[in-house]
N, C-alpha and C positions, 0 to 999 in steps of 0.2 A: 597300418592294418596288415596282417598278415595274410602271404598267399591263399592260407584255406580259409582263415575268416573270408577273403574276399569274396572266395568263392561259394562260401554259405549265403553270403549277403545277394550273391546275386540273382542264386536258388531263392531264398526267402523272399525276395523281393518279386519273383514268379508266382510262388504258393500265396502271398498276400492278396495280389492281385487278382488271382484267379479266384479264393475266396469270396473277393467284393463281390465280383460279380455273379458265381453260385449258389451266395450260402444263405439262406433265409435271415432277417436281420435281425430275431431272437437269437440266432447262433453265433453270427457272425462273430461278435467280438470274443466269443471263449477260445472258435475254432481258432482265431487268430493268435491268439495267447499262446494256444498250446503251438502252434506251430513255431513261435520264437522262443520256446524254451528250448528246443532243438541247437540254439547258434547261444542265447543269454540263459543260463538255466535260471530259474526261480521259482517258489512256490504260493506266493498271494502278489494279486495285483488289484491295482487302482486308474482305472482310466473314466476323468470325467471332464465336466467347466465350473467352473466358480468366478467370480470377482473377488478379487482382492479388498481387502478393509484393516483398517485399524488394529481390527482382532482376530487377523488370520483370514481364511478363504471362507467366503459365503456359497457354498455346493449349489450347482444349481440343477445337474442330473449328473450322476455316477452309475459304473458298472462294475462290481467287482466279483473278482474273478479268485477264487478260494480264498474268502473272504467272507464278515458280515455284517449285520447292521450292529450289533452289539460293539463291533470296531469304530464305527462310526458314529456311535452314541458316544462314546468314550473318547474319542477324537475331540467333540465338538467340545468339553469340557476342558481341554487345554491346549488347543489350536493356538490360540495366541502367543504359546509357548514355542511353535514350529517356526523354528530360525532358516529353514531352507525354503519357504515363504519367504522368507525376508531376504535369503539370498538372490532369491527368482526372480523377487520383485520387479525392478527397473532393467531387466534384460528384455528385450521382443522374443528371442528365443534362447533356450538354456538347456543343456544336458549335464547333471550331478552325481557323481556317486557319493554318497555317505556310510558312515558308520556311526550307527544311535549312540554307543558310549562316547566316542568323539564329539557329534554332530550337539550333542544334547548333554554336554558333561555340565556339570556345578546344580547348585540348588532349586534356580532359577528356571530349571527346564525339567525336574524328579517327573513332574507330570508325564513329558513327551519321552522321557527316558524307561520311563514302566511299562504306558503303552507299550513302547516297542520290543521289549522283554516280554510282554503276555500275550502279542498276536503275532509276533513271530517277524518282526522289521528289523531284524539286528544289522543286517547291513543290506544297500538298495540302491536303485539307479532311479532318478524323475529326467523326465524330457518336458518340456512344456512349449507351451507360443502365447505373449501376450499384449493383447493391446495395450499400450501406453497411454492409451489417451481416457480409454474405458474401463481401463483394469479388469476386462474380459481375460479369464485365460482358459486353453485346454493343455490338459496335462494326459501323463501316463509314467506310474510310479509303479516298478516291480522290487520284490520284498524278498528278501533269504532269511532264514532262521536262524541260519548255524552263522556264530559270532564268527567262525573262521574262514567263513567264506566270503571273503572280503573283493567288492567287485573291482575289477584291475583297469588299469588305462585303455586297453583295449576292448575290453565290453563299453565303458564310456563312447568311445569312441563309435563303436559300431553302432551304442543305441541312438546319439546321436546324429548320427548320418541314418537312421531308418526312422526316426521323426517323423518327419515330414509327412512320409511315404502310410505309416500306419494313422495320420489324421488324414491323409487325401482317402485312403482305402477306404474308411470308417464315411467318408460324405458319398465315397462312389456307391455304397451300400445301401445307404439310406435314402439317393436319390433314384436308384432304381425299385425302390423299395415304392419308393413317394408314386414313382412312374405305374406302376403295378398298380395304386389305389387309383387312380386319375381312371386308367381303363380305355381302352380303344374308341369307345366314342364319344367319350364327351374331351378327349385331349385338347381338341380345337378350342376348346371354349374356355377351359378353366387353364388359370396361373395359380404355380404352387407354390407352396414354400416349407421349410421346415424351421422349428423353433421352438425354446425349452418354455417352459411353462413360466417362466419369467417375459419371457415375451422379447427374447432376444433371440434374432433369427441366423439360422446356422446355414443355410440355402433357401435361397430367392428366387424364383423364378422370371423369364421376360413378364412383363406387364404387370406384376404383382403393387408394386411401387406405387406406381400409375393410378392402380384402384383405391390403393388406402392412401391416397392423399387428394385422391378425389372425392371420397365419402367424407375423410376427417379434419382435412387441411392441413396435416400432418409434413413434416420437412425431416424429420427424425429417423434415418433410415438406418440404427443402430439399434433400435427397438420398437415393436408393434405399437399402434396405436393404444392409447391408454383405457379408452372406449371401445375398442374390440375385446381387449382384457377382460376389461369387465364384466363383459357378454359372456365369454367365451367360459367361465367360472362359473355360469350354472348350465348350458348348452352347449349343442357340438355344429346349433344351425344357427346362422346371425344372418335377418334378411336388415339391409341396410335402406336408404334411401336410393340409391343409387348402385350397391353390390349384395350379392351373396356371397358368404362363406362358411365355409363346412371344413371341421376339425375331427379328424381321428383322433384322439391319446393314443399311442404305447408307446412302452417303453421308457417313460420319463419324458417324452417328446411331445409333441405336436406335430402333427401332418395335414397341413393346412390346403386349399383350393378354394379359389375367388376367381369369378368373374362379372362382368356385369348385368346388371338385376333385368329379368325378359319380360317379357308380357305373361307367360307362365307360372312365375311365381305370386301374379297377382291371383290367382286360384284358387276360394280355401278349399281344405281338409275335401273339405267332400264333391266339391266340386272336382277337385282334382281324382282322387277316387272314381268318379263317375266316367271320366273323362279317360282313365286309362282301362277300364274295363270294355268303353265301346272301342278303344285303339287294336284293344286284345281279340276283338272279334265278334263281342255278345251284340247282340242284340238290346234296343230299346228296352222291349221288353224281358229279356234274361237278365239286361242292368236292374231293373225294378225290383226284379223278385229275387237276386244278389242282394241290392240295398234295402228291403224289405222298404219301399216306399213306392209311392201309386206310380204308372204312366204318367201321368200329367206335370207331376210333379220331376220327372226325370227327362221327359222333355222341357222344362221349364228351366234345369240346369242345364242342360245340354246346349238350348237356344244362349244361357249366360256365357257359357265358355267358349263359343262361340262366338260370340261379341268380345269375350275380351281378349282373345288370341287373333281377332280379325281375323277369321280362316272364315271356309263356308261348306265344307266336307269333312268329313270322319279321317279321309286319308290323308287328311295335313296335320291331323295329328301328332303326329308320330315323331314326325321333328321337334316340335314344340318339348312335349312332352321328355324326350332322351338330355333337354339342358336338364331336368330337375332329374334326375340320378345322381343320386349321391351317393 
């Protein structure tokens, strides 16, 4: 690598950095883009995970970056045809440049050779990491249009050695991102994690483990349980036997927090309602005529929640009540 490449590399590896950790995580991965155009120029990219199969990469959340989904409808029709899948295949880690007329010459690949003539892939660099055992992998593939701009041993080089570094950046992002949902006080209590909507998880938190294979019996720590899945497809709240969990979506992701199930969640709907309006300050009677239901009848929940948080004042509330924030 040359002198000033180095010296880009070391800048960019500052600017990444400092990204994870400012940049909201809708931005994140463009700001990041555009800043490596600066050292590898390019004009569309592709940064996602897939597993690997028989018939090319099964997507399991992508980002792309001047880019669209019309490229990727048109992808998934001759994916099977992408022979740089099949070169990545059985590497843990890989950096490639290509050229589509090269990469994709003869009959056999017209499909992935078109493609790349009409969204503009004429020539490209992929980095990837993949499990061998899972056929998990993440990648990050930058695109040139112009046939002549043919990526040299030394962008190779460089994108391979910044690897690494722009998949750590992209988890440092998402897990301060995760930490921001969690919120100052309920941190103690809940274990996070992040994972795509297949139900493979991309950051775990301590004690997460712990929970769901206490609720499921679960040994499989390469993917959710299967019965959280399930749940988790029509709601973003799964009270278990034993855990709670609560799932943000964005982004293609899951942003998950579980901890274990309190005496508070045994509370229904209104009960609990009732219960944080007197934590809030009202009065018996201001709860009542809030809930449009009698005195008697709100002392009758009140004396319930009470029994079932074994508390015996109003101002023990308040603890109870801050687990079920979600």
């Amino acid at each position: 690598m040359s002198r000033s490449l180095l010296s880009n590399y070391s800048d960019l590896l500052l600017t990444i950095y400092r990204l994870a950790q400012d940049t909201p995580i809708l931005e994140f991965q463009d700001a990041l883009l555009v800043a490596l155009k600066s050292c590898i120029p390019f004009d569309s990219s592709m940064w996602g995970t897939a597993t690997m199969t028989d018939n090319g990469i099964d997507v399991h959340s992508i980002h792309l970056h001047q880019s669209s989904q019309a490229m990727l409808i048109a992808y998934e029709a001759v994916k099977h045809q992408d022979s740089l899948v099949q070169r990545v295949e059985q590497l843990t880690a890989a950096t490639i440049s290509f050229n589509s007329e090269i990469e994709y010459a003869g009959p056999d690949k017209a499909g992935m050779r078109a493609l790349c003539e009409e969204f503009g892939h004429r020539n490209g660099l992929i980095t990837c990491e993949t499990n061998p055992f899972t056929k998990f992998v993440q990648w990050m593939s930058l695109y040139r249009k112009d046939a002549k701009q043919v990526c040299t041993d030394e962008e190779t080089l460089f994108f391979d050695k910044l690897g690494p570094h722009l998949m750590q950046a992209l988890a440092i992002n998402r897990r301060i991102h995760l930490d921001k949902l969690v919120g100052d006080i309920a941190r103690q209590s809940w274990s996070v994690a992040i994972a795509d909507t297949r139900g493979v998880p991309y950051h775990v938190g301590n004690q997460f483990w712990d929970l769901m294979e206490a609720e499921w019996k679960t040994q499989n720590r390469a993917q959710l349980p299967a019965a959280l899945l399930n749940k988790l497809t029509g709601t973003n709240l799964v009270m278990g036997r034993s855990i709670v969990v609560h799932c943000k979506p964005e982004h293609g992701l899951w942003y998950l927090k579980a901890r274990p199930r309190e005496r508070v969640d045994g509370l229904s709907p209104r009960e609990y309602m009732v219960a944080k309006m007197l934590a809030g300050g009202m009065s018996q009677k201001e709860v009542a005529t809030k809930a449009s239901r009698s005195p008697e009848t709100i002392r009758s929940q009140i004396r319930i929640v009470f029994e079932k948080l074994e508390i015996s004042n109003v101002v023990m509330l308040a603890p109870h009540l801050a687990l079920r924030d979600f």
